[in-house]
RODO-2510 file (C-alpha; in nm, 4 decimals, decimal comma):
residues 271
     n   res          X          Y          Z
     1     x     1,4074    -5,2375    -5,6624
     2     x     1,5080    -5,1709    -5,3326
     3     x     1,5148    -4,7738    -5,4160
     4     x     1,1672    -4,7804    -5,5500
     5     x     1,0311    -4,9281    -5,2169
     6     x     1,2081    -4,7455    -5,0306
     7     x     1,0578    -4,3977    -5,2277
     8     x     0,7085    -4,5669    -5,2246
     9     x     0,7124    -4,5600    -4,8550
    10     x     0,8578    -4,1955    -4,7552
    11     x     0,6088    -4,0963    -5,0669
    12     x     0,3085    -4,2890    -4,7931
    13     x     0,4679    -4,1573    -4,5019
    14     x     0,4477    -3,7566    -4,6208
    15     x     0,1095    -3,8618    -4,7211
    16     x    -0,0523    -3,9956    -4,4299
    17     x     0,1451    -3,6984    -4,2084
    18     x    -0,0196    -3,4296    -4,4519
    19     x    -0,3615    -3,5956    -4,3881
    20     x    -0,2840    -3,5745    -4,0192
    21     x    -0,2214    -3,2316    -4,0601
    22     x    -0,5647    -3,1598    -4,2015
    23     x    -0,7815    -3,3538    -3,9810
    24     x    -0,6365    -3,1657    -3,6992
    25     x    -0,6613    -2,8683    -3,8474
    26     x    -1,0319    -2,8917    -3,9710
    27     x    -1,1908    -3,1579    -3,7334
    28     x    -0,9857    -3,1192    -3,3963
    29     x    -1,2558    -2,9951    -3,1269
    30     x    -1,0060    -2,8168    -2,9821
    31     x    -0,7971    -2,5489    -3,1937
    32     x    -1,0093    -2,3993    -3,4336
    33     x    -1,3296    -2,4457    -3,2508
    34     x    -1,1449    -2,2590    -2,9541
    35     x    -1,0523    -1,9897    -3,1701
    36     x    -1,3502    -1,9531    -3,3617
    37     x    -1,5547    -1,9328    -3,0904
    38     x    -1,3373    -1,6864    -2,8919
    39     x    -1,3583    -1,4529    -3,1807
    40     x    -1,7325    -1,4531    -3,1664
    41     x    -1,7651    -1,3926    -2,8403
    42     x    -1,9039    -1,0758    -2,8116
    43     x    -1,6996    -0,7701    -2,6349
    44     x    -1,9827    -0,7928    -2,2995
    45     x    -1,8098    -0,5333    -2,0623
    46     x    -1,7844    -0,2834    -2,4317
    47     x    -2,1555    -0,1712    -2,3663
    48     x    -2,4066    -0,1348    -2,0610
    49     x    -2,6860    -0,3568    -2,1422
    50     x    -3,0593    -0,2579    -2,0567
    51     x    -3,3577    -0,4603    -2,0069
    52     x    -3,6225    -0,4591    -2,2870
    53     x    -3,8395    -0,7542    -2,2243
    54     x    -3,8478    -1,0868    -2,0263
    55     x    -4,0770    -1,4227    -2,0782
    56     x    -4,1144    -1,7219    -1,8979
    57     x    -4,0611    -2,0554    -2,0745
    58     x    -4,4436    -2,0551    -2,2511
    59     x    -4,3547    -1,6756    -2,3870
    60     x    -4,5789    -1,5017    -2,1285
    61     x    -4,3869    -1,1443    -1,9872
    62     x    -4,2842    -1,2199    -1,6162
    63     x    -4,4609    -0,9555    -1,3764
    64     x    -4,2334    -0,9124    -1,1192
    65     x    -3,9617    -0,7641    -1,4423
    66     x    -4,1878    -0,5358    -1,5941
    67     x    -4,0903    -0,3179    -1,3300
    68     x    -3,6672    -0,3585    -1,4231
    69     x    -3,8379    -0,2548    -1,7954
    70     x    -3,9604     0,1101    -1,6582
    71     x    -3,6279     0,1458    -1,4552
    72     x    -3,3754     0,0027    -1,6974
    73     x    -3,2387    -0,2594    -1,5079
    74     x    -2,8867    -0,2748    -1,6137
    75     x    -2,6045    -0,5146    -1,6531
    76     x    -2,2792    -0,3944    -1,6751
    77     x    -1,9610    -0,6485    -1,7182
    78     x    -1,6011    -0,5812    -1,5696
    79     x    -1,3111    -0,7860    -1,6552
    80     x    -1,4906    -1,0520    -1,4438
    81     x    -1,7368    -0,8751    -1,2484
    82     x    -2,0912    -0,8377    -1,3136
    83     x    -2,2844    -0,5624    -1,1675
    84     x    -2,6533    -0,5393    -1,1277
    85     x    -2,8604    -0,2012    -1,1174
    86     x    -3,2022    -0,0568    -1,1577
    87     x    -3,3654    -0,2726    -0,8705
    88     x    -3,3812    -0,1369    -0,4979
    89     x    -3,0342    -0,3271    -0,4598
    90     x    -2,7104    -0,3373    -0,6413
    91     x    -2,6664    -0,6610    -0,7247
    92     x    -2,2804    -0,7913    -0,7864
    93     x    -2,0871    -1,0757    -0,8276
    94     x    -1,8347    -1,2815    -1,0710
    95     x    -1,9080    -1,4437    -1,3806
    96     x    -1,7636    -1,6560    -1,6945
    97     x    -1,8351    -1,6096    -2,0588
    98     x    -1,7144    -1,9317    -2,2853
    99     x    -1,8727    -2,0752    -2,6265
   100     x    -2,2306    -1,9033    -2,5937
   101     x    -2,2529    -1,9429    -2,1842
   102     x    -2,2375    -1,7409    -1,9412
   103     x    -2,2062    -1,8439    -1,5965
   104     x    -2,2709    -1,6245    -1,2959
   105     x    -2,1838    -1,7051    -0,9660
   106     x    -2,3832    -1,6425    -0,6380
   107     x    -2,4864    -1,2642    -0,6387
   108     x    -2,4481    -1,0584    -0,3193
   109     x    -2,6140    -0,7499    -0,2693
   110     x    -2,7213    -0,4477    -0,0535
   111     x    -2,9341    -0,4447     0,1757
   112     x    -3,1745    -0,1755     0,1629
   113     x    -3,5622    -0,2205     0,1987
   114     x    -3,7894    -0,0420    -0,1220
   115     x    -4,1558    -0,0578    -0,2380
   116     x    -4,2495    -0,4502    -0,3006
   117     x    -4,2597    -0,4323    -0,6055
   118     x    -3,9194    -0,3306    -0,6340
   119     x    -3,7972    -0,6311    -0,3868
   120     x    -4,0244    -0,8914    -0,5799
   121     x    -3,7813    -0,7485    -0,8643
   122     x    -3,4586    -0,8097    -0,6970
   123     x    -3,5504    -1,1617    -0,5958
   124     x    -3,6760    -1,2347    -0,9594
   125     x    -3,3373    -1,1193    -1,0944
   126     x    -3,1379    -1,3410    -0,8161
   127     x    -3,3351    -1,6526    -0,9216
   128     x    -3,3043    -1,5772    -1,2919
   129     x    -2,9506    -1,4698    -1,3404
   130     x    -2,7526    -1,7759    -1,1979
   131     x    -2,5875    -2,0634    -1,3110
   132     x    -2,5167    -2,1221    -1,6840
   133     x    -2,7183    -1,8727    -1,8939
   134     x    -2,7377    -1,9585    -2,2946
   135     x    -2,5872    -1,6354    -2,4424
   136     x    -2,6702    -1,4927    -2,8113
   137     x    -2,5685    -1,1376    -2,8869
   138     x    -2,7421    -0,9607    -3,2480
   139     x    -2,6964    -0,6731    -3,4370
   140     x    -2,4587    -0,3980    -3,4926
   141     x    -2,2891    -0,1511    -3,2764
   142     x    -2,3541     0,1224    -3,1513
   143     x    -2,7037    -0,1078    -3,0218
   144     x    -2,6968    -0,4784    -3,0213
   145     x    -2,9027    -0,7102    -2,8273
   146     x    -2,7845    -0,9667    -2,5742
   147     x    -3,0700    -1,2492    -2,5190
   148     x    -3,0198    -1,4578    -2,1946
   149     x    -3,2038    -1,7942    -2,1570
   150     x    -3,1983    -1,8758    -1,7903
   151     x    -3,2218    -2,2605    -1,7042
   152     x    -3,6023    -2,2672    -1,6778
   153     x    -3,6213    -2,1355    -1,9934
   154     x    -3,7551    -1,7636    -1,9237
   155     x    -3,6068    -1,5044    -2,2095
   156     x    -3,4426    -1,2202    -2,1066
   157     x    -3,3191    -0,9486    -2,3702
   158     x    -3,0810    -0,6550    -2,3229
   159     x    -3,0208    -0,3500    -2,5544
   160     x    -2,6853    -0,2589    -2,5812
   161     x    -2,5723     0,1099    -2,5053
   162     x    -2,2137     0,1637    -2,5562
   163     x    -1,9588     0,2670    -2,2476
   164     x    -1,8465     0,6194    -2,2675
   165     x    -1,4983     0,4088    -2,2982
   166     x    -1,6527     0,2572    -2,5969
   167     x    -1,8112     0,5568    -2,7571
   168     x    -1,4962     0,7651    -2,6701
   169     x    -1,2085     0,5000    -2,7462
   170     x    -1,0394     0,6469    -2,4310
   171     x    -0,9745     0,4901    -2,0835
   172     x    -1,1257     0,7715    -1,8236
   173     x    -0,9090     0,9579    -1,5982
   174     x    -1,0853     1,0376    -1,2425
   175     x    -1,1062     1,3838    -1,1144
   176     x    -1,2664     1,5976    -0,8581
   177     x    -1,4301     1,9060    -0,9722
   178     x    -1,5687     2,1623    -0,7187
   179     x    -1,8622     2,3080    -0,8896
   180     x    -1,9456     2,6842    -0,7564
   181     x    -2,3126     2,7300    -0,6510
   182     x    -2,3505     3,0094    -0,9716
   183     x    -2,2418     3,0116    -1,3144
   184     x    -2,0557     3,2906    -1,4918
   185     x    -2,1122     3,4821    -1,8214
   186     x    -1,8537     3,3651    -2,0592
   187     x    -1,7968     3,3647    -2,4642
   188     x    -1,9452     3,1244    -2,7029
   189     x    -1,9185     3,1908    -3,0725
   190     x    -2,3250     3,0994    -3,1245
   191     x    -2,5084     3,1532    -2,7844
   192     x    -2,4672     3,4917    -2,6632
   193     x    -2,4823     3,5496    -2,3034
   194     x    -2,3634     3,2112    -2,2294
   195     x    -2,3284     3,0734    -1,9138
   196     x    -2,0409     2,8175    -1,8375
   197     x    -2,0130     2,6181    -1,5091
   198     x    -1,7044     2,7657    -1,2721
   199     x    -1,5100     2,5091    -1,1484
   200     x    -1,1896     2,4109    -0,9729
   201     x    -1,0095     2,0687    -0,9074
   202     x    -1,0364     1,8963    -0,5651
   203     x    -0,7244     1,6339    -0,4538
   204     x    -0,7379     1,4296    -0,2080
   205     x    -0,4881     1,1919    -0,0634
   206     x    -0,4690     0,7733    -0,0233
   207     x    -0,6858     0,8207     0,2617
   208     x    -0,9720     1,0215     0,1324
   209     x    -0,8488     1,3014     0,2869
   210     x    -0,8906     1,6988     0,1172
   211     x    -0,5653     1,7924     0,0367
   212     x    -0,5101     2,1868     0,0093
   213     x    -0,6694     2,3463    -0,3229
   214     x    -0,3959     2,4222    -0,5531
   215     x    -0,6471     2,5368    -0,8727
   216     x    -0,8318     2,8394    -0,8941
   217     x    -1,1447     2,9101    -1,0256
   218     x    -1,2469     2,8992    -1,3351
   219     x    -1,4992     2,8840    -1,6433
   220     x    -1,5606     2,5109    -1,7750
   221     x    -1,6843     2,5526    -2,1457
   222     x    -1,7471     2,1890    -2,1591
   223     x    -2,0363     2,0093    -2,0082
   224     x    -2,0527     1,7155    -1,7669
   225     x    -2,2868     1,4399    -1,9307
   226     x    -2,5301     1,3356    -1,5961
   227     x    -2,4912     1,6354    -1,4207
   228     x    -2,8056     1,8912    -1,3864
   229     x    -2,6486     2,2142    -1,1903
   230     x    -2,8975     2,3791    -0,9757
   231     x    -2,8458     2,7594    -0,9088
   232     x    -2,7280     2,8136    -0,5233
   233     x    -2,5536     2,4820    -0,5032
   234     x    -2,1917     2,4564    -0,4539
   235     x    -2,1063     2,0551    -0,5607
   236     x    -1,8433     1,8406    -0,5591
   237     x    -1,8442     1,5904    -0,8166
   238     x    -1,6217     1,2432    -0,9367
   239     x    -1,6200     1,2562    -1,2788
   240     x    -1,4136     1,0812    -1,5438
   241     x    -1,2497     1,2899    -1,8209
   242     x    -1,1972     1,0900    -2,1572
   243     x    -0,9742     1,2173    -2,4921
   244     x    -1,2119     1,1785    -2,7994
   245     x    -1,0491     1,0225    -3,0293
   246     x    -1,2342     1,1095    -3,3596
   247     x    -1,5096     1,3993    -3,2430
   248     x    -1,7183     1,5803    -3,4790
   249     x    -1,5530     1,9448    -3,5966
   250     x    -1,7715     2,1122    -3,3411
   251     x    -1,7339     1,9328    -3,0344
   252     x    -1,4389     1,8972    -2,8125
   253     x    -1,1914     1,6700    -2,7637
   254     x    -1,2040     1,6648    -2,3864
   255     x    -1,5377     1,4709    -2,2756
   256     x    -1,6550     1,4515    -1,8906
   257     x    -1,8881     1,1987    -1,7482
   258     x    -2,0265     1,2671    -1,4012
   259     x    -1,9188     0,8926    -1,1734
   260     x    -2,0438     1,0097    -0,8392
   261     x    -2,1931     1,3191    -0,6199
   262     x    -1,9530     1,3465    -0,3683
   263     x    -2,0975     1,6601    -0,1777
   264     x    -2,3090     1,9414    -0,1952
   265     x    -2,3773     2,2774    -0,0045
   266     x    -2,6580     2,4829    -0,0633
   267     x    -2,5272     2,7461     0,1907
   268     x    -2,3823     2,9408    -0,0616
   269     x    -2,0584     2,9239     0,0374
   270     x    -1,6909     2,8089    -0,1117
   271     x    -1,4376     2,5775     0,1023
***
């Protein structure tokens, strides 16, 4: 008799710890919510996201955005960083993106004066974007569509366009090209008489300091996406060089994105 208690209660006991078990599994607030909702988060800093229309609370378009609308104002998410273009200022700060909000904190921002209608724009987008923003993101890659709804309700939505470290599936390596002011004749097995860019790699040291040229000139059969080359224009450029990971059979592997014009020289003459 004793034995069959004795079984009826470690029988209970399993029981009640297997119950346990699924109630914290299923209806703990904590674990699987937390994990569920970090895998829907959305990869923000994967794309650059572009302004495409903005209401107020009553669904009317805000006037002082249609102008970030012809400019593409654009967000664009670090690790924890949110920059602001498109406006007369860069606007920058840090943010926080947790269970469909994202919270930015006070933006700074440059200080250069523009047209009005480009600093009515600024100051709209500091009053908007602050705080906790309700965060949706729709659709497919390579273009979804982040919504923001600020705290007086106003609608914000941003198209997605994917980072060249996105598109690429490569981290970019920065370089300094020196681009000379004319291009040369070289082969290309469907344009004849093609012209390449000649360039040459620039170093410089911790300081920002020219360090001696080592390369020599040369014909670059790639292009450099952002970069229009003017005939009589020696330039110096920052770009960032990415490895393609899958490109199409007749493109190459090697992909350069112009980052910044560091210098140019319409004098006609190489350093």
């Amino acid at each position: 008799m004793k034995q069959n208690i004795l079984l009826v209660a470690v029988c209970a006991a399993l029981l009640q710890a297997c119950t346990s078990a699924n109630t914290s599994h299923e209806g703990s607030p904590s674990m699987p919510a937390a994990t569920s909702s970090t895998a829907a988060q959305p990869a923000l800093p994967a794309y650059y996201w572009n302004l495409v229309s903005a209401t107020d609370a009553s669904g009317k378009p805000i006037p002082a955005l249609a102008k970030g609308i012809e400019r593409k104002l654009r967000l664009t998410f670090g690790d924890q960083s949110l920059n602001i273009s498109g406006g007369c200022n860069g606007q920058f700060g840090g943010y926080t993106y947790q269970n469909g909000v994202l919270k930015v904190q006070q933006l700074a921002s440059t200080l250069m004066a523009c047209d009005k209608s480009l600093m009515d724009l600024d100051s709209e987008v500091g009053r908007l974007l602050k705080g906790d923003l309700r965060t949706s993101v729709t659709g497919d890659t390579p273009e979804p569509m982040l919504q923001l709804t600020t705290q007086d309700g106003s609608v914000l939505k941003f198209q997605g366009e994917e980072t060249p470290e996105t598109r690429y599936g490569s981290k970019g390596e920065i370089k300094f090209l020196e681009v000379a002011a004319k291009t040369v004749k070289c082969s290309h097995p469907l344009i004849p008489n093609y012209q390449c860019l000649q360039v040459r790699e620039r170093r410089y040291d911790d300081a920002g300091l020219q360090l001696p040229t080592q390369d020599t000139w040369h014909p670059m059969y790639d292009s450099i996406q952002g970069y229009e080359h003017h005939n009589g224009v020696r330039t110096v450029l920052r770009v960032k060089q990415y490895e393609w990971k899958n490109p199409p059979a007749d493109a190459s592997s090697q992909v350069y994105v112009l980052d910044l014009v560091v210098e140019q020289d319409a004098s006609g003459k190489s350093k």
